[in-house]
N, C-alpha and C positions, 0 to 999 in steps of 0.2 A: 396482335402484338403478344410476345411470350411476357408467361409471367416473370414477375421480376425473382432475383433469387436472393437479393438483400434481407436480411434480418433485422430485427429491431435490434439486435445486440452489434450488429454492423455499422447502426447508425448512430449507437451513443460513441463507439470507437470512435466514428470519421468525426462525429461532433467535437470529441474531445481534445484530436489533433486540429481541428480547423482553429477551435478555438487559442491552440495555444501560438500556432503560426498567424493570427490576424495581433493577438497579443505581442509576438515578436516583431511586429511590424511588415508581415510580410504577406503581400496582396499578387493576389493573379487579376487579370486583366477583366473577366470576367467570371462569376460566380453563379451557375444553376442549381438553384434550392428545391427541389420538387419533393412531393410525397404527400400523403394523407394526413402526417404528423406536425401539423401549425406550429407546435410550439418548438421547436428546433431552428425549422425556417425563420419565424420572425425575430428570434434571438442573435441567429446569425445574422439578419440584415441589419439588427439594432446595432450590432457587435461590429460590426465592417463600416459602418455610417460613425458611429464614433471612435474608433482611431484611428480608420484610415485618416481623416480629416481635425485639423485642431479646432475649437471651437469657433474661433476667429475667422476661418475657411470655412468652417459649414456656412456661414450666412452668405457665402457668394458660390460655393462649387460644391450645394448637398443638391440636389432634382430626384425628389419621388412623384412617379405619376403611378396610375391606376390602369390594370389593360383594359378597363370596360369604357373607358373616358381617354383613350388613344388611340393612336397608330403606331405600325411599327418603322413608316418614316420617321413622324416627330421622334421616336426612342432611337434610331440613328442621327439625325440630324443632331439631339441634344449630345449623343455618346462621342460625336465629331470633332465637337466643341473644344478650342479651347480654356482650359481653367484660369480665370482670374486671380489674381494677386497669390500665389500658390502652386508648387506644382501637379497637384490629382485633383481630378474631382469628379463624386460619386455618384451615379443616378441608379435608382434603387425602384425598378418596375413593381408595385406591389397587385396581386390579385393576376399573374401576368397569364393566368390557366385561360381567362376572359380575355385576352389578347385576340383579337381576329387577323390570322394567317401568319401566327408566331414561325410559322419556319422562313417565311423571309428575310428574319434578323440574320439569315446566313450571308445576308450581303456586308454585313457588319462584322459574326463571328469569324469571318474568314480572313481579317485582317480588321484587328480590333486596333482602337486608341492604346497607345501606352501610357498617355497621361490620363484613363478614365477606367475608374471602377464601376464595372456593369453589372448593378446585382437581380437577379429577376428572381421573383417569387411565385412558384409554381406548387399552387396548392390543390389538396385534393386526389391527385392525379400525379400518373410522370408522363413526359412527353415523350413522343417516340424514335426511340434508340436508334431506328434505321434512318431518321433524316440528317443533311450535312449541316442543318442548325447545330444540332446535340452532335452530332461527331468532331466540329468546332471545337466546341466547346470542352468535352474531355478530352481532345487531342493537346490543347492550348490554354485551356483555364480551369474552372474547379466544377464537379459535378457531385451535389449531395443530396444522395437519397435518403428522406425520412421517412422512415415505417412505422406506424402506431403499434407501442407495446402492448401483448396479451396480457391477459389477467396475472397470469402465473410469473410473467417477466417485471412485475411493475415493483412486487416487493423487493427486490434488491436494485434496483435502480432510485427508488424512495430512499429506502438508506442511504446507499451513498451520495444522494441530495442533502439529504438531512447530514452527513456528515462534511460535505462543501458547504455548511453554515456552520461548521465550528463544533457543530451537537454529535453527542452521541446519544442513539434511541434505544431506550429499551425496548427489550422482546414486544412484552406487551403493549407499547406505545409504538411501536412500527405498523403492528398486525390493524388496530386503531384506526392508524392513518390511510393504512391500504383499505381498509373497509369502508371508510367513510368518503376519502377521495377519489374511491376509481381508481381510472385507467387515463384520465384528460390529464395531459403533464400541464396544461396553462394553468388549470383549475389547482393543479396539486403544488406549482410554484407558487401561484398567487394565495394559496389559502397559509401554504408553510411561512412565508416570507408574512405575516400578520402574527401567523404563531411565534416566531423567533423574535420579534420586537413586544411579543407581550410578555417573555419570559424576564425574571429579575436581571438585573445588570450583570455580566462575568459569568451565568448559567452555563455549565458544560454538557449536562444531560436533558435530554427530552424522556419527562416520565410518562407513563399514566394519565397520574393526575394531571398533567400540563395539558393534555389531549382533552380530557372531558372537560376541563373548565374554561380552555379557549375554544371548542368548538361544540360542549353541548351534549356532546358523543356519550351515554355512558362506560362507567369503566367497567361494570359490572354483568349489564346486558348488550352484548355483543357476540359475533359470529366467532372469536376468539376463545371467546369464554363458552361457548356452547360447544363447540368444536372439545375444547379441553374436557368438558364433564362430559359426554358422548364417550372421547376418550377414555375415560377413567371411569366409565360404567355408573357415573353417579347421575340416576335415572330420574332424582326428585328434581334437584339441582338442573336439569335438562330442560324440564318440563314448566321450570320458572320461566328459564329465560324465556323458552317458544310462548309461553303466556304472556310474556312482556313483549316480542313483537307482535304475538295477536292483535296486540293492542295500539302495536304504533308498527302498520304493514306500510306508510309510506317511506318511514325511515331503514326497515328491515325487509325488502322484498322476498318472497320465500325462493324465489330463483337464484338467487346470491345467496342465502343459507345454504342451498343444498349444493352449490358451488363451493362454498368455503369446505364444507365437510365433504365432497367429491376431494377437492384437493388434499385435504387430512389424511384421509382411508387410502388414497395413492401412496402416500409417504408411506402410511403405517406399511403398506404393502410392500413398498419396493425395500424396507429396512427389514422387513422379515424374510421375503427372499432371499438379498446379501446375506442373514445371517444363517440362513439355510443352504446357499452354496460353502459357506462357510465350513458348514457343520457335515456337510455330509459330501463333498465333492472339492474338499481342502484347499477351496479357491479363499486366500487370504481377507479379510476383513476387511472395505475401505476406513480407512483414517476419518477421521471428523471434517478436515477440510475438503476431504473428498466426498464425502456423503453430503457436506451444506450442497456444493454446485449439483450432485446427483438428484435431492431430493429438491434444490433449490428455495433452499432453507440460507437465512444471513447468519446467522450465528451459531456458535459451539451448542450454547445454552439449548436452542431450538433441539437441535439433535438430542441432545441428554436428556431433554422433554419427550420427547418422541420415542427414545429408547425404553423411555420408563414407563411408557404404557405399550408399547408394541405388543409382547408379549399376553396380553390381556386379549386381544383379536389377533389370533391364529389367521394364516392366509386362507384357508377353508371357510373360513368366517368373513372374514374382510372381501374375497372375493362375491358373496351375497350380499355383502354391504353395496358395495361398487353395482351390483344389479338393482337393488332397491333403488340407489338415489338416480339412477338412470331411468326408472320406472317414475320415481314422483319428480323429474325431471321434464317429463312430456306431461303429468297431470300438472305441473305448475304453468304449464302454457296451454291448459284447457284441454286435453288430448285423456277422455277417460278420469275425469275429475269429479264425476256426478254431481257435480253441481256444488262441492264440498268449498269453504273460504278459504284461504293461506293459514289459516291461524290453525285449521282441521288438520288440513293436510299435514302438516308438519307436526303435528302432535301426534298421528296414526304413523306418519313417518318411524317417528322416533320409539314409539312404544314397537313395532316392528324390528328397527335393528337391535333394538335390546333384549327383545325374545330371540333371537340368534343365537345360537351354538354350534 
């Protein structure tokens, strides 16, 4: 099967528009959820279960079943059916990847119910493009791919979560929440949505502070705050923080440090490039909005942060930076490590890029 050629940034769009057409009332016949990214999938099917149907109709025309605990007769036979005291009603196959012999629902998609919304949740996996199931089905109803965000795409997708609650997040309280939550969007809605009801009444910003005292997180020792003094050459200050996850390597894994600052020493680099075609090959400056998406960076602030230490790592420099953490990048997963702890390695790390010139 070819791979697929959707993007994570494809799948917040189709999310965005699914969401605003199920909000306007307006349902296709059937709905295919697939991808590796749960938490899309089961938003939509929560999202389609409660307005297609009023509450007073969900108790007689809502049907979820499980594909490991069916067939895909009984999921026509039900989808057949018609709706009681109403006129739609929903059957929402969940787990449908566990369905045995899902392409025979083509005797169904190929002339679906108009009174029943069929939602199937395909997780994990997509199913395959070349059968008349899924050709059904984008032909005639809705087909959405969920792709799990990379590291690099979560930070500005958190933002504008955190800004669909009302907040605005400072710098440092984004960077915070990208470190602490990952890449699991369930794990990053369900922990923000805890954070946003601990905050005072009428709160418009998410700081710092909000962050370390609902989740524990220091504001001080952090990949944020390491990154920064790494940046700005301040070598004591560096050396704190890697002494403070020495000491707490479950909360701080040294492979997500050298991650954080891979991704740093990228920016620093590509903003000294732009400013070297600039300077010597009269290609114009990007703008600040153009460099947030280039460097993929959320904010102005970020950049002007970046600006004001670029200069301090020359790209002749920053590109040995970029070899270094590629080199303690395979010792953090035991490859040439001598037997050294997280808490070593990242202190010979760092004394390393700071003897750089």
């Amino acid at each position: 099967m070819a791979k697929s050629s959707v993007k994570f940034r494809d799948s917040v769009g189709a999310f965005e528009t699914l969401k605003k057409e199920i909000a306007a009332g307006r349902f296709a016949p059937i709905y295919l959820l697939m991808g590796e990214e749960s938490y899309f999938i089961d938003y939509l099917a929560d999202t389609l279960a409660e307005n297609a149907l009023t509450e007073q109709e969900r108790a007689f025309n809502f049907t979820t079943v499980y594909g490991r605990d069916t067939a895909v007769g009984a999921i026509v036979n039900t989808a057949r059916q018609m709706p009681m005291m109403g006129g739609r009603q929903v059957v929402v196959v969940r787990e449908a990847q566990q369905l045995k012999k899902i392409e025979e629902l083509s005797v169904y998609t190929a002339n679906p119910s108009p009174s029943t919304v069929l939602v199937l949740c395909h997780k994990e996996k997509n199913v395959d493009k070349r059968s008349q199931f899924y050709k059904h089905i984008a032909a005639g109803g809705v087909v959405f791919e969920s792709v799990r965000p990379r590291d690099y795409e979560i930070r500005e997708w958190l933002g504008n979560f955190v800004a669909g609650k009302g907040l605005k997040a400072e710098p440092k309280a984004l960077e915070m929440l990208v470190e602490h939550l990952g890449t699991d969007l369930a794990k990053i809605s369900s922990e923000l949505s805890k954070l946003v009801l601990a905050l005072p009444e009428g709160a418009t910003r998410l700081t710092a502070d909000d962050v370390e005292r609902n989740t524990g997180m220091s504001k001080d020792f952090n990949n944020y705050e390491l990154c920064k003094a790494v940046a700005a050459r301040q070598l004591h200050r560096a050396l704190v923080i890697a002494d403070n996850f020495s000491n707490n390597p479950k909360e701080h894994p040294l492979l997500v440090s050298i991650l954080s600052l891979f991704g740093h020493f990228r920016e620093i680099f590509l903003l000294n490039y732009y400013g070297w075609l600039a300077k010597h090959k009269g290609v114009p400056m990007p703008s600040d909005v153009e460099l947030m998406g280039v460097l993929r960076l959320p904010s102005p602030f970020l950049v002007n942060e970046l600006r004001g230490v670029a200069a301090g790592w020359p790209n002749r420099v920053t590109f040995k930076v970029l070899g270094l953490l590629r080199e303690y990048d395979a010792k953090s997963k035991g490859m040439g490590s001598g037997g050294a702890s997280d808490g070593e390695l990242l202190r010979e790390l760092l004394l390393k890029m700071f003897a750089l010139r």
